[in-house]
N, C-alpha and C positions, 0 to 999 in steps of 0.2 A: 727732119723738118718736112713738115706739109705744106703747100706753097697752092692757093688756087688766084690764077692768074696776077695781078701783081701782090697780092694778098698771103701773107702768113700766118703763123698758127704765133699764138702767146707766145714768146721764147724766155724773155728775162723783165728784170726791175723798167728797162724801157718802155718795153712796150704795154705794159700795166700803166705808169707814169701817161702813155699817149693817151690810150683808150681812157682813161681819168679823165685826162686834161680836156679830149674829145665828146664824152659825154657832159660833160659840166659846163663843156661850149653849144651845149643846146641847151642843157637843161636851164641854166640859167635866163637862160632869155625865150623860155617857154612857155607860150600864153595861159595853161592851165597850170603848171607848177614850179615855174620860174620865181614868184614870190614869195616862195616857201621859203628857200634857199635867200630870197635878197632883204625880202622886206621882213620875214621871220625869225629866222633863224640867223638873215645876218651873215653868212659864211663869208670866213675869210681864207678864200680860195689858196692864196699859197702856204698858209697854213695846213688846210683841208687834205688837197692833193698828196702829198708825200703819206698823212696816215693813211688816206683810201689806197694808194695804190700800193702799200704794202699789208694793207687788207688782201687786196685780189695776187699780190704775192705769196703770200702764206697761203690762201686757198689755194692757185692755180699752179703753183709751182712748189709747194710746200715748203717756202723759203725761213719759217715763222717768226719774222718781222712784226707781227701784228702783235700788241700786247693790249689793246683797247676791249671797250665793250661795245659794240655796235648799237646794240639795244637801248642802251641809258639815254643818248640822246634824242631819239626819236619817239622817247615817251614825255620825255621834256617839251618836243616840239609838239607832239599831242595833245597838253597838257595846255596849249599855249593855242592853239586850234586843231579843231579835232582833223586829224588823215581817216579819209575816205578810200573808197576801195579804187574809185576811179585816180586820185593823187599816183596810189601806185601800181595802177596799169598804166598811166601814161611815164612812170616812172620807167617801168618794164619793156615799154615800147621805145623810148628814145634808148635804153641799155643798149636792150635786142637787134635795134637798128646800127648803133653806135658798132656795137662788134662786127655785124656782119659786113659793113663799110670796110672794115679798118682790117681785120682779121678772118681766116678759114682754118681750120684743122681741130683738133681733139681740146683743146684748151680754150680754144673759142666755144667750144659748145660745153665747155663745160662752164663758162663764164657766163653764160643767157641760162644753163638750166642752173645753178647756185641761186644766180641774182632770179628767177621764182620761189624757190623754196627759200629763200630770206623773206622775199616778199610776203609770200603764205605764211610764214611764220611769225613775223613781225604782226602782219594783220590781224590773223589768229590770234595774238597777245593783246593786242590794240583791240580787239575786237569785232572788226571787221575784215572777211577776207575776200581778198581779191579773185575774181570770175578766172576760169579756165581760158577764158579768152584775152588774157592782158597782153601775150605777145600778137607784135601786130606792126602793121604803119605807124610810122611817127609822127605822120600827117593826119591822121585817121581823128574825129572828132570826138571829143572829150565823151567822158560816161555822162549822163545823166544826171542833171542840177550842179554839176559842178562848172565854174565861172571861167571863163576865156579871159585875162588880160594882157597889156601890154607891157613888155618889159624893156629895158637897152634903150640905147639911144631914138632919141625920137626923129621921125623923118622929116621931112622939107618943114 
């Protein structure tokens, strides 16, 4: 085990299940592509979790739990409004951030350099592929023309 300061490297079915649970806790309520996820597609989160995180178990741990197709639904969701390059670099940036928070060692960096080559890949099929620059701040302001909104509970 790799440990940088309170921080560890991938180990098992847990820590795939946090990093999930912890990316989907921004993603969701994320000005630029939170509504993908709420108002689009709908995701019904404890459904969702268990097969994503035994997605990044078969990839990061070779556990192969995963028997889905990743692809199919995200042409569905394309189909439904078109994903843009900027959708997922801000996709890429809240991942990239999510892991580096949560995680350090050889399974974390293998989890940020995957989730770009899904992303290029994906794009590439979809048609549009995402800039060399998608990993980044997850603060960092959306790509160009695409829309900032409001998601989660509303304040005062």
């Amino acid at each position: 085990m790799i440990a940088v300061g309170d921080r560890h490297d991938i180990e098992d079915r847990d820590d795939c299940e946090r990093l999930v649970r912890a990316f989907y806790g921004r993603a969701l309520v994320d000005p630029v592509i939170g509504w993908l996820f709420t108002d689009v597609a709908k995701l019904d989160l404890e459904a969702h979790v268990p097969e994503i995180a035994s997605f990044w178990e078969t990839i990061l741990l070779g556990a192969g739990t995963y028997r889905g197709g990743a692809f199919a639904p995200h042409v569905a969701l394309n189909a439904r409004v078109p994903l843009r390059a900027g959708h997922f670099e801000r996709w890429l940036a809240l991942w990239t951030g999510t892991v580096d928070e949560l995680f350090a060692g050889e399974r974390a960096e293998l989890a940020k350099a995957h989730a770009q080559r899904v992303a290029r890949a994906f794009h590439s099929r979809l048609g549009t592929l995402p800039t060399a620059g998608a990993r980044g701040d997850p603060g960092a302001t959306p790509a160009p023309g695409l829309a900032l909104t409001r998601h989660g509970p509303r304040e005062g």
